[in-house]
C-alpha positions in Angstrom: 0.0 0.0 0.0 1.5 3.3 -1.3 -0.9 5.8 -1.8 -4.8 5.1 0.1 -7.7 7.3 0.3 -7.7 8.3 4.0 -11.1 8.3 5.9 -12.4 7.9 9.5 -13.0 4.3 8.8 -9.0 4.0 8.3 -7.4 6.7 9.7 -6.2 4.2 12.6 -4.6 2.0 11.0 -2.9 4.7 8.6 -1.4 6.2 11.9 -0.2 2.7 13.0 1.4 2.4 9.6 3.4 5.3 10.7 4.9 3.1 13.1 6.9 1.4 9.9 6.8 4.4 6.9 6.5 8.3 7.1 2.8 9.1 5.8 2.0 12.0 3.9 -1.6 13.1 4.7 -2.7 15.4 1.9 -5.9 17.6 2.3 -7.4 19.0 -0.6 -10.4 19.8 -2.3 -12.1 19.2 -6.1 -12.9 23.1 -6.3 -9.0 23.7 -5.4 -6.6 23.7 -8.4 -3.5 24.2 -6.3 -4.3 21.1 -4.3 -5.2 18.7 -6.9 -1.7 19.8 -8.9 0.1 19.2 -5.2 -1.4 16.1 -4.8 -0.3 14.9 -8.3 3.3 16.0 -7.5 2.8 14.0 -3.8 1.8 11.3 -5.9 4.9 10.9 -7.9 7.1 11.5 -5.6 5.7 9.0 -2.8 5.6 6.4 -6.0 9.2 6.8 -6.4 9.7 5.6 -2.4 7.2 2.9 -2.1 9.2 1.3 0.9 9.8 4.5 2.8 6.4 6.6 2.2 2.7 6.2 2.0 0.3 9.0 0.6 -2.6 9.1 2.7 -4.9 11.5 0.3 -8.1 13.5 2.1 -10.9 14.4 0.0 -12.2 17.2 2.4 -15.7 17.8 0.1 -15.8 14.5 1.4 -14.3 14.3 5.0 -14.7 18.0 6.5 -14.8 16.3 10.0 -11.1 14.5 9.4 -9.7 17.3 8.5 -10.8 19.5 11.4 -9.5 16.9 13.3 -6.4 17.0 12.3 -6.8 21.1 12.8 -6.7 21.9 8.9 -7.6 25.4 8.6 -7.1 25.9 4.3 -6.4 23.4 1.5 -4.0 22.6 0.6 -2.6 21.3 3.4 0.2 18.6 3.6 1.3 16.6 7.3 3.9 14.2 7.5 3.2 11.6 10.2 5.6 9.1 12.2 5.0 7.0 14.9 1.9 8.5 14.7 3.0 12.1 15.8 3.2 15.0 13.1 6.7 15.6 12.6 6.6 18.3 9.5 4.1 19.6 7.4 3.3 22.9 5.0 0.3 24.9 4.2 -0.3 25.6 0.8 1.9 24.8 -2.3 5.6 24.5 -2.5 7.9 22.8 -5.4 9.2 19.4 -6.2 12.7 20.3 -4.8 11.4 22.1 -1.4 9.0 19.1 -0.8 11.8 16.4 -0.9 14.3 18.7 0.9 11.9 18.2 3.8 11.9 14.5 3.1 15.3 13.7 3.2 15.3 13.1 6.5 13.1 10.1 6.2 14.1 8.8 3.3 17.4 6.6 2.4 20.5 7.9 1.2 21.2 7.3 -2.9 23.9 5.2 -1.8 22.6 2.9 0.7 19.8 2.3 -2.1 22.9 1.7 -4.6 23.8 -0.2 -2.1 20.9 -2.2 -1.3 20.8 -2.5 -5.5 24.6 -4.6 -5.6 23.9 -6.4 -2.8 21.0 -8.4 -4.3 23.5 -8.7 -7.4 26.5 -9.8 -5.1 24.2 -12.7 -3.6 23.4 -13.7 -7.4 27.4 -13.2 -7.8 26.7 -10.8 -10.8 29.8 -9.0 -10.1 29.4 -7.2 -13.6 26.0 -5.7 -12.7 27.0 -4.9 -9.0 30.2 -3.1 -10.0 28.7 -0.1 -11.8 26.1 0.5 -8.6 29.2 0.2 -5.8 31.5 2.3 -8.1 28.8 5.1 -8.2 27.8 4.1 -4.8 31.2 4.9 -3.5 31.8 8.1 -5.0 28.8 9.8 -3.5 30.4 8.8 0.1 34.0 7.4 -0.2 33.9 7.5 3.5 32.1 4.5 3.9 34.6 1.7 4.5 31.7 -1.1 3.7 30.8 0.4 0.1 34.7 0.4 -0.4 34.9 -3.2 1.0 32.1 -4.6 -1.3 33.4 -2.5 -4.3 36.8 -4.0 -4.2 34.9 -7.5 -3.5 33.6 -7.1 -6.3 36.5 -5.7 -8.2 38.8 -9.0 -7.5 35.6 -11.2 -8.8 35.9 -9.1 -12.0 40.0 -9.4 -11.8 40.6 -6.2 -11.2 43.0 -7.1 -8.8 45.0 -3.9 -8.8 41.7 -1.7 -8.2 40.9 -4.2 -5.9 43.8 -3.6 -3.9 44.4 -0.2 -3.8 40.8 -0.1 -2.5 41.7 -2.7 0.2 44.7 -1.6 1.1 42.7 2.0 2.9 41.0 -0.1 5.7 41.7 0.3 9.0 42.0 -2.9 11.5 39.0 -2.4 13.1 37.2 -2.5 10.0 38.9 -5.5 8.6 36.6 -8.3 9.2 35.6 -11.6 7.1 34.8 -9.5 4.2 38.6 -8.2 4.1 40.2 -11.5 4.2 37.8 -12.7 1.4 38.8 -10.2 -0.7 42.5 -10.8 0.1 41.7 -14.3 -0.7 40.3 -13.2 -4.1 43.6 -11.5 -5.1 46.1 -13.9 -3.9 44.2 -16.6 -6.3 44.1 -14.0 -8.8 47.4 -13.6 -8.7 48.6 -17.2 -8.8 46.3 -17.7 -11.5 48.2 -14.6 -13.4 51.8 -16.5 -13.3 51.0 -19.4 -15.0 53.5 -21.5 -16.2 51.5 -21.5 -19.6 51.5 -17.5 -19.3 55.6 -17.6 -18.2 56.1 -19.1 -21.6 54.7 -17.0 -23.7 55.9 -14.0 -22.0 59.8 -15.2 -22.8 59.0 -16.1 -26.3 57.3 -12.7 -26.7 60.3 -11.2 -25.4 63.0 -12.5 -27.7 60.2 -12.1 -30.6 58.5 -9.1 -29.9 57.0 -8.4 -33.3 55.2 -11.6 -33.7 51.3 -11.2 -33.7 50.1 -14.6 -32.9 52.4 -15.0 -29.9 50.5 -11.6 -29.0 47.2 -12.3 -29.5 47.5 -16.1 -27.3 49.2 -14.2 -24.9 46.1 -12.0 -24.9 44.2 -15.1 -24.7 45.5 -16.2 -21.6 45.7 -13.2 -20.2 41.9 -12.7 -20.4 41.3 -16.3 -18.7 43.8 -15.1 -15.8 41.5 -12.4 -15.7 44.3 -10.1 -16.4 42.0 -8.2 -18.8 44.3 -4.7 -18.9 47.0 -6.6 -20.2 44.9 -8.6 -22.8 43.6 -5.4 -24.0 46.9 -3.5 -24.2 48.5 -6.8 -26.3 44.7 -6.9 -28.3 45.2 -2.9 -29.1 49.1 -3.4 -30.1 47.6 -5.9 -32.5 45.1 -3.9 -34.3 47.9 -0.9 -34.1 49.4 -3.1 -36.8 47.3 -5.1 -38.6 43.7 -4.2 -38.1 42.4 -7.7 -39.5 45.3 -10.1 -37.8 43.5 -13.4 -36.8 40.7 -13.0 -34.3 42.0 -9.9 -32.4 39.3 -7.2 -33.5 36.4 -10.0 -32.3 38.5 -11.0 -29.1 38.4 -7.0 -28.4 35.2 -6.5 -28.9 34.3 -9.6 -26.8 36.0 -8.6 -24.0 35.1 -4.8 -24.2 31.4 -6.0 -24.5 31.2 -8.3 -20.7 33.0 -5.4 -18.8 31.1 -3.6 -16.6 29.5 0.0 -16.9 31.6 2.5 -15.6 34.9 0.9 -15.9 37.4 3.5 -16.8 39.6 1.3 -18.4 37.0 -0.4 -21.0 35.7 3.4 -21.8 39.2 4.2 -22.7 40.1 1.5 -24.7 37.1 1.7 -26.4 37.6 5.3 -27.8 40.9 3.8 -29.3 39.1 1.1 -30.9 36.7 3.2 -32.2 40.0 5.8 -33.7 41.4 3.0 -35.7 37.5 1.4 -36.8 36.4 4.7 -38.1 
């Protein structure tokens, strides 16, 4: 229940909702212009909240008595009510912006709704989706040590191990619980799986023949399966800096461009030089 027509019949049990969510009692009138517009703008912001906020709307042509109860002396009038006690409120009209100014202290904060957003993606381990929400999550408040924890959780899942890292490596003891040592877990694998014997050989053979393409590009390969994907694209990019068409370099580029996840400065960058050589 988000928005309700509020009456005597309910009014109770609207005020015992308050208990749980802030409720917006809105009085207004058909013969009122102002108050049906404000009630339309209540209306769409309440929508937009559906956990935190419920529009209680008063039809006072209908329910003169509830209103004059509540001590409404002219429409429009708007009350916010928790734990069933007014706690704001405003006479008249005001704007979309002054109206959720004076919600913002009962609503949630964009990041902890990022927040809540990755989570739910974390739990389904769809690091890829979660990424983009912590990273944007995290730069509203870089103060918050769990938002930084989860992003570089995430960021070792992805195997961005150095991101991952350097976004570790700013917690304090006291804030390095079991999610810290799984994420230090994450890039110690990571980095095991980056020194692979199969990797160690083509790195030496690439080094006494650094001009040869197909030693690059299944370098690249097994780079990417290491999930060492700056270093596949940098190999992938010296490629197509050479021979635009060389074996399957432009599709293993595009592939890999194509599964990172939004936001990722490193995939927007390398993408604007794949698009300089393309077109």
């Amino acid at each position: 229940m988000n928005q309700v027509a509020a009456s005597f019949e309910n009014v109770r049990e609207l005020l015992a909702l308050s208990q749980q969510k802030l409720v917006i009692f809105a009085f207004w009138s058909e013969r009122s212009a102002q108050s049906k517009e404000l009630l339309q703008l209540l209306s769409a912001i309440s929508s937009a909240y559906p956990e935190q906020l419920v529009l209680a709307s008063v039809n006072c042509d209908q329910d003169q008595e509830l209103a004059m109860q509540f001590g409404v002396r002219s429409l429009p009038t708007t009350m916010f009510i928790q734990n069933g006690q007014p706690v704001d409120g405003f006479a008249g009209v005001e704007s979309d912006a002054q109206i959720r100014q004076r919600l913002q202290p009962y609503l949630p904060k964009a990041e902890d709704l990022l927040l809540a957003q990755a989570e739910t993606m974390l739990a389904a381990q769809q690091w890829t989706e979660a990424y983009p929400l912590l990273l944007q999550a995290q730069q509203i408040a870089p103060e918050r040590v769990d938002i930084r924890k989860l992003l570089a959780y995430s960021a070792a899942s992805l195997g961005k191990i150095d991101e991952a890292r350097s976004l570790i490596s700013t917690v304090l003891m006291a804030d390095q619980d079991a999610l810290y040592q799984q994420v230090l877990s994450l890039i110690e694998l990571a980095e095991q799986a980056a020194d692979s014997p199969e990797i160690r050989a083509l790195e030496q053979q690439l080094a006494t023949d650094p001009d040869n393409l197909l030693l690059c590009q299944q370098l690249a390969v097994q780079y990417q399966q290491a999930n060492r994907v700056a270093d596949a694209l940098a190999l992938l990019y010296k490629i197509l800096q050479q021979d635009l068409n060389f074996g399957e370099s432009k599709k293993l580029m595009l592939d890999m461009l194509a599964v990172q996840p939004k936001g990722d400065a490193l995939t927007a960058s390398y993408r604007r030089k794949l698009y300089s050589l393309l077109y």
